[in-house]
N, C-alpha and C positions, 0 to 999 in steps of 0.2 A: 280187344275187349272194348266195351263201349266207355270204358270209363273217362276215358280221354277225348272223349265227343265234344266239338266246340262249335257251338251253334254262330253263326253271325253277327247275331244282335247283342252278342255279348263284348261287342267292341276287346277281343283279346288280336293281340299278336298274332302274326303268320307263326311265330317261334317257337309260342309257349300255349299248351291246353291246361283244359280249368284243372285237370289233375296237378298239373305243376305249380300254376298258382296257389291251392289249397294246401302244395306241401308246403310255397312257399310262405304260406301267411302262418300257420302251423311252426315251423321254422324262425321266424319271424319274432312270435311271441314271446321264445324263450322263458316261459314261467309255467306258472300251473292249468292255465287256458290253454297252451298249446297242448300241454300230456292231454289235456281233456280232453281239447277238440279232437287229435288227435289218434287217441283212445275211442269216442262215441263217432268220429269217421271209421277205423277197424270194424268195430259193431255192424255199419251201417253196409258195408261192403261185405261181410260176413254172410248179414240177413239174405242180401241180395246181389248176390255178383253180377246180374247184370243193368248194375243202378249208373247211371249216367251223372256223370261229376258236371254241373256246370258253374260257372262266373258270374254274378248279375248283380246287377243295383251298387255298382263302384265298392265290387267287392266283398262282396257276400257268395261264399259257399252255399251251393245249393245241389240236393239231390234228386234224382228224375227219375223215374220208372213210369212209365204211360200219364204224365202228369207231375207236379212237384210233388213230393214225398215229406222234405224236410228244409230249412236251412240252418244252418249254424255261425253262427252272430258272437260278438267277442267285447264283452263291455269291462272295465274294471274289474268289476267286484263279480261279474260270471260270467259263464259261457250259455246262451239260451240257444233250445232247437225246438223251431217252433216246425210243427207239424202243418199243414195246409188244410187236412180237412180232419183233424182232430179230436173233434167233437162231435165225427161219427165214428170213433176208434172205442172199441172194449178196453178198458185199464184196471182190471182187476188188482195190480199191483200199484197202484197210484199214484204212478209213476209220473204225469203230467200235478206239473206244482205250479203254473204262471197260464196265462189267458183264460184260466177255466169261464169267466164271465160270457165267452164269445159264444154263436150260433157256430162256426166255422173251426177255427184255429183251437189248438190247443199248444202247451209249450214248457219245455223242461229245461228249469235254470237250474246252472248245474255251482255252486262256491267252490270257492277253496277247501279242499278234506272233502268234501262230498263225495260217495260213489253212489253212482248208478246202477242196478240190477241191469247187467248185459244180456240176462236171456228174456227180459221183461220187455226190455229195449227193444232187443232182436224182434219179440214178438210184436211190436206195436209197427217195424217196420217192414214186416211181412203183410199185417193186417193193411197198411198203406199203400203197398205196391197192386194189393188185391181187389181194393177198395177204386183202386185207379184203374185198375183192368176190367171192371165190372162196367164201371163207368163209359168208357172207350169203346168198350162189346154192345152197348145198349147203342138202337138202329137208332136213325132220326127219325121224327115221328112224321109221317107222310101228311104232307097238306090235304086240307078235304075240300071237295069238288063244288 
């Protein structure tokens, strides 16, 4: 399965892929960010089993399908998963609460006791992988003469 895809540039071990690193950061936290992260990584693998776990930026969780999808960030007081082109995603359940300002991003911080709607989730990363596969399909536009 692709999930264990490790790209180069992600300065990981011959050892260990980004799957293992994200259980182990996951692991790691032992509180309420790890059940989160966790939890909204299950979701994320759910929506799309064939989403590419990668490593990047000294440790940031990140998800890939034809593009970035999502990543998952781990501060004190939340867990944020900022979407990549999220501010072309439908959220009828309004479910994005953090970057709404941006052209681009959008992003869902998650506290302590918070849940998140898992089929609303699911769906914003459906519409993500979609959004990125349109993107990828669209030909390069040919130079003119």
């Amino acid at each position: 399965m692709s999930q264990s895809d490790v790209r180069a540039d992600q300065n990981i071990g011959a050892d260990q892929s980004a799957s293992e690193l994200i259980s182990e950061k996951i692991a790691s936290l032992g509180d309420w960010r790890g059940e989160i992260l966790g939890r909204m990584r299950g979701l994320i693998l759910e929506a799309d089993p064939d989403v590419t776990e990668t490593w990047k930026w000294d440790g940031t969780p990140v998800w890939e399908h034809d593009g970035v999808i999502c990543t998952g960030e781990t501060y004190k007081g939340a867990v944020k998963l900022t979407f990549a082109k999220g501010a072309s995603l439908d959220d009828p359940a309004r479910i994005f609460n953090a970057s709404l300002e941006g052209n681009t991003r959008r992003a869902i911080d998650i506290h302590e006791g918070e849940e998140v709607d898992g089929d609303a989730f699911k769906a914003l990363i459906q519409q993500a992988v979609a959004l990125n596969g349109v993107k990828k399909a669209k030909s390069p536009k040919k130079a003119k003469t």
